[in-house]
Backbone as JSON, one array per atom type, in Angstrom:
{
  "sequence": "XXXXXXXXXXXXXXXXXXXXXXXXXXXXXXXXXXXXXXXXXXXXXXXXXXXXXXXXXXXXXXXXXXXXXXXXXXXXXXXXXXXXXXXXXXXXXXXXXXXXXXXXXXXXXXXX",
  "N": [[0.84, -1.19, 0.0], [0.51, 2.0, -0.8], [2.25, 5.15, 0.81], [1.52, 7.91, 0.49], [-0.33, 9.52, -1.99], [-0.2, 11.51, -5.13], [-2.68, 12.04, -6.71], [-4.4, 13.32, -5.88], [-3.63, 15.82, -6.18], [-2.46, 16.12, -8.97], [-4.41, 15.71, -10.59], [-6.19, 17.86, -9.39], [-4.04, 19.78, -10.83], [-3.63, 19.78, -13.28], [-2.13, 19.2, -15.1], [0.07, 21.07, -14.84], [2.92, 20.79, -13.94], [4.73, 22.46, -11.51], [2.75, 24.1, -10.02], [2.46, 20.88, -8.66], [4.93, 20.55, -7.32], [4.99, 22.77, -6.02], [2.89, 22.46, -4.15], [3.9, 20.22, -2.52], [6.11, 21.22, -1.58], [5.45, 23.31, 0.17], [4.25, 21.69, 1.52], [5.67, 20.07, 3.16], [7.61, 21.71, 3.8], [5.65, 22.69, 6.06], [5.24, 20.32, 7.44], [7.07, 19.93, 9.84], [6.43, 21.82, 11.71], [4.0, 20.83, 12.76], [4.02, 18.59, 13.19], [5.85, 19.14, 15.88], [4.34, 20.56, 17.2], [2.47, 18.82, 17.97], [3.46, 17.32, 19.26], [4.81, 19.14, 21.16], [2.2, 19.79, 22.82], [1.77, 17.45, 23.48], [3.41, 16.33, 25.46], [2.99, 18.39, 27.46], [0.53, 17.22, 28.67], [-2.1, 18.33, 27.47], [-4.28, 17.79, 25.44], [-6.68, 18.61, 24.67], [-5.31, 20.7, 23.05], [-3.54, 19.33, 21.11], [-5.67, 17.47, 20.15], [-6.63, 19.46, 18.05], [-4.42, 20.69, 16.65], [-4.34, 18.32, 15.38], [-6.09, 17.98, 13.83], [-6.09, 20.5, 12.07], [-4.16, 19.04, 10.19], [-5.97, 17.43, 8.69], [-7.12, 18.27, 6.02], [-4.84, 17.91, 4.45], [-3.86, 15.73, 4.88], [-5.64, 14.22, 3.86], [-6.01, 15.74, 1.04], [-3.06, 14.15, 0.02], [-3.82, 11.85, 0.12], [-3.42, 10.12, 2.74], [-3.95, 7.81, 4.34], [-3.56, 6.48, 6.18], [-2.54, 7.63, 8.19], [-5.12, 9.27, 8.57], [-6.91, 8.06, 9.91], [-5.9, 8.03, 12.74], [-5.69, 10.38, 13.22], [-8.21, 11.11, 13.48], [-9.35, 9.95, 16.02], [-7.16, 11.51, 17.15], [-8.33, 13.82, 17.41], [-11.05, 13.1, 18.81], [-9.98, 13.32, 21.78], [-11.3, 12.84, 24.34], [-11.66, 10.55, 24.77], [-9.9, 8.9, 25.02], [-8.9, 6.08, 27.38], [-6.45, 6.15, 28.4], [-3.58, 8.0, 29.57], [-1.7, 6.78, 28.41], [-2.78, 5.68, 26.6], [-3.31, 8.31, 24.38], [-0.64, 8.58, 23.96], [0.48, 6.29, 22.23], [-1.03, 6.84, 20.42], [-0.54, 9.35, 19.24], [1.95, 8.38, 18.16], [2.11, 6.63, 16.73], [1.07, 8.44, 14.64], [3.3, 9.94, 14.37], [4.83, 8.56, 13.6], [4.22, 8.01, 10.64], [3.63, 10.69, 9.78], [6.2, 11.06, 9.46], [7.39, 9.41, 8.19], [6.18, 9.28, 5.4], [6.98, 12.53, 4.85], [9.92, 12.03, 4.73], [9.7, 10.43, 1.99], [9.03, 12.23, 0.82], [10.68, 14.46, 0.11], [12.73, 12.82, -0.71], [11.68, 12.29, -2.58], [11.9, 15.22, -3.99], [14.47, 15.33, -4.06], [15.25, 13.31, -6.33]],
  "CA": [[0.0, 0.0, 0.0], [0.9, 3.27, -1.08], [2.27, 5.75, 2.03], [0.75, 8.87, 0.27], [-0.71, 9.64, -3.55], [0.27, 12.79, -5.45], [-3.18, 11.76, -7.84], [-5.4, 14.51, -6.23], [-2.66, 17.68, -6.64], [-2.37, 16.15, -10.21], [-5.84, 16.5, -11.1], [-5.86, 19.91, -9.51], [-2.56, 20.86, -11.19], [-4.16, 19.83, -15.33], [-0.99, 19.04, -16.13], [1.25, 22.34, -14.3], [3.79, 20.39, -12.6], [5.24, 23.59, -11.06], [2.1, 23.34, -9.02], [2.27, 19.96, -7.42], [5.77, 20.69, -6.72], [4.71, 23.93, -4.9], [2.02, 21.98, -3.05], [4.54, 19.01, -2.13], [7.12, 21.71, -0.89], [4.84, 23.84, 1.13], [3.34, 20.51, 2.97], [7.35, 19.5, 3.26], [7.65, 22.82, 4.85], [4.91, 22.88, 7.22], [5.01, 19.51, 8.44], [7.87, 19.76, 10.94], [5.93, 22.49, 12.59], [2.65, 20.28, 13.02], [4.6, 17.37, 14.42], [6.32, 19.71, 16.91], [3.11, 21.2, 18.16], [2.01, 17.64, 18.5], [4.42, 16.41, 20.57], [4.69, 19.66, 22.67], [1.0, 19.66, 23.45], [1.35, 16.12, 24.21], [4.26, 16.54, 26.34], [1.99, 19.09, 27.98], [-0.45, 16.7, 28.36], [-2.81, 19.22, 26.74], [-4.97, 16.66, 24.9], [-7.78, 19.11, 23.65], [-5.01, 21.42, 21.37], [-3.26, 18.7, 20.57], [-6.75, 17.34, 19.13], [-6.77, 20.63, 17.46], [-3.5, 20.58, 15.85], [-4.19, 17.09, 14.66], [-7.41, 18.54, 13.28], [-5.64, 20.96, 11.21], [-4.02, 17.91, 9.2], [-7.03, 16.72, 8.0], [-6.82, 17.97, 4.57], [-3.46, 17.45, 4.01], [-3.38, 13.98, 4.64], [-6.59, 13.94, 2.4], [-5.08, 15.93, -0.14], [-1.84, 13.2, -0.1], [-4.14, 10.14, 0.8], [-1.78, 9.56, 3.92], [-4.91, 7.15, 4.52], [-2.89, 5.59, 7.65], [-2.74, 8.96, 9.7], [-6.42, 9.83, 8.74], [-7.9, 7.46, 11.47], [-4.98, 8.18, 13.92], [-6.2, 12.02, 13.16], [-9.8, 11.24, 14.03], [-8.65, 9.36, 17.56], [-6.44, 12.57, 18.49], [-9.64, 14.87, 17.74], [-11.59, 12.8, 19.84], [-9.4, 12.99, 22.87], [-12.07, 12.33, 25.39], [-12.16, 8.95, 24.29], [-8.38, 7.74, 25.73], [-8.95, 5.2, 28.35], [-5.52, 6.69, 29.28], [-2.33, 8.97, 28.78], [-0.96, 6.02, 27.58], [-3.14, 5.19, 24.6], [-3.02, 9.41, 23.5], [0.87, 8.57, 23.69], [0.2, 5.66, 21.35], [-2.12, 6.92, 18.85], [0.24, 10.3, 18.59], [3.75, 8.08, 17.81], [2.03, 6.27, 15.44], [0.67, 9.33, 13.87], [4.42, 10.93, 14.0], [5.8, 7.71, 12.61], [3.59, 8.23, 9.36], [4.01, 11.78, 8.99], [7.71, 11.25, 9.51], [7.67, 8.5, 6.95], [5.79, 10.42, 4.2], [7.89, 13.31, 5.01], [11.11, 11.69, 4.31], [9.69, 10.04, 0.65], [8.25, 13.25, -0.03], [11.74, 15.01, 0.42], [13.63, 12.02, -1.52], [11.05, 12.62, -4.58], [12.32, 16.22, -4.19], [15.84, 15.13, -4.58], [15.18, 13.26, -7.4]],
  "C": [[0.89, 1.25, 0.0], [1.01, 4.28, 0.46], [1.28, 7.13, 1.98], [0.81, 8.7, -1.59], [-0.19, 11.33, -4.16], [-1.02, 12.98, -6.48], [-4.07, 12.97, -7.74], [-4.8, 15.61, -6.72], [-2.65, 17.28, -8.06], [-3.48, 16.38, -10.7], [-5.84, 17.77, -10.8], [-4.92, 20.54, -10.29], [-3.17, 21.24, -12.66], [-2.85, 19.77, -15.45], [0.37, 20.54, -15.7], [2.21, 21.26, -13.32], [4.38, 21.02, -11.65], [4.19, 23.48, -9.82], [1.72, 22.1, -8.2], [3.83, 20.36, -7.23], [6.12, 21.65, -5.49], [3.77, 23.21, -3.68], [2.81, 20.82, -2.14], [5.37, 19.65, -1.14], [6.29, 22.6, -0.03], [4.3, 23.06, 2.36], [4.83, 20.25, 3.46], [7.58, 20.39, 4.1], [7.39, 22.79, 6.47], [5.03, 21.87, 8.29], [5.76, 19.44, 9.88], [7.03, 20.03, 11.93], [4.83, 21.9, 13.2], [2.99, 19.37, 13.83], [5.12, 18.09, 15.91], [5.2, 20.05, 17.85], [2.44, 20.39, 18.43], [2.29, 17.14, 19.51], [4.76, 17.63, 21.76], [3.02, 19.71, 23.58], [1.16, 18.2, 24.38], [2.57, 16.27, 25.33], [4.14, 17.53, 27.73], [0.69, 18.83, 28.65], [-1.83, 17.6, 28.01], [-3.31, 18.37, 25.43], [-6.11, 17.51, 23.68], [-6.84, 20.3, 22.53], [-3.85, 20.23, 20.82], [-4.57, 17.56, 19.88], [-6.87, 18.36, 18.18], [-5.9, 20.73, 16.31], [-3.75, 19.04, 14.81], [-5.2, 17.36, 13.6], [-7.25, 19.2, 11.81], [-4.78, 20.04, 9.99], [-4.63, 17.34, 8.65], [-7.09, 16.61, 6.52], [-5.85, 18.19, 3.46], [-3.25, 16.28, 3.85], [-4.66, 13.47, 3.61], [-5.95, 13.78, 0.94], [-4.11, 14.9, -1.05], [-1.97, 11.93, 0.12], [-3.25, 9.4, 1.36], [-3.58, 8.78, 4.35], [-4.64, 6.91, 5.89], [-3.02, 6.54, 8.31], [-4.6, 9.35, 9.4], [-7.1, 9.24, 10.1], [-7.53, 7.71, 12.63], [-5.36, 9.69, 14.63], [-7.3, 12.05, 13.78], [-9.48, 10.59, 15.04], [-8.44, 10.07, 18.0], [-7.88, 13.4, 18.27], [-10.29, 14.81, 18.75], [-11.12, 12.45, 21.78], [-10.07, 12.76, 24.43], [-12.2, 11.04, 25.54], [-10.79, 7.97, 24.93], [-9.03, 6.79, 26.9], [-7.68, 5.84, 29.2], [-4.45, 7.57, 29.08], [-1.81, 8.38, 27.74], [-1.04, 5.83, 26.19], [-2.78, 6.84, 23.65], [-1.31, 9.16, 23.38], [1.08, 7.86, 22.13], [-0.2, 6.22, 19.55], [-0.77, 8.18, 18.21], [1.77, 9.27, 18.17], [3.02, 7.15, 16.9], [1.84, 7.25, 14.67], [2.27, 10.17, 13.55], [5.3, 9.99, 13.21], [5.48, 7.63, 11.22], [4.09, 8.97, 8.54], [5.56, 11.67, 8.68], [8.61, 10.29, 8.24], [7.4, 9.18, 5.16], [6.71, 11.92, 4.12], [9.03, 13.43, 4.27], [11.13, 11.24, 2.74], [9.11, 11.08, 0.01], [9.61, 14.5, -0.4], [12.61, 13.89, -0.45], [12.66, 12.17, -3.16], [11.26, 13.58, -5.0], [13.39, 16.23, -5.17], [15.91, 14.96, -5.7], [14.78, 13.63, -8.91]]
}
């Protein structure tokens, strides 16, 4: 299974590659900052803006059909729902092992 798709920015683009490359490098950009504010909320245990922040990824990982963080995304939203610190620990390090994965092949498709 595919980690992320590039098929919706290509339909949006019609054929401009200039634009999915702008949309690839602006998400490439941003993401650090999203993971960071993940992991300090959570480190914060601050559960409801780290639902928030996770929130704001929504249609990015759409956008990039990161399919695997979408559900992980809807989990941190719902942060009333942990049973415990433990599981919001959980759900967020899978969700940073995703982004961090897509990240890195989205940054080596740069290269190339």
């Amino acid at each position: 299974m595919e980690k992320y798709s590039l098929t919706k920015i290509e339909e949006l683009a019609q054929g401009n590659h200039s634009f999915v490359n702008t949309i690839v490098l602006t998400f490439v950009e941003q993401l650090p900052e999203a993971i960071e504010n993940m992991s300090n909320h959570l480190a914060e245990s601050d559960l409801e803006n780290l639902g928030r922040e996770a929130h704001k990824l929504k249609p990015s990982l759409d956008l990039f059909s990161i399919n695997s963080g979408m559900e992980l995304v809807r989990l941190l939203e719902d942060y009333n729902s942990f049973k415990s610190p433990e599981h919001a620990v959980q759900v967020h390090d899978k969700l940073i092992a995703v982004l961090t994965e897509v990240l890195q092949l989205l940054k080596a498709r740069q290269v190339n």
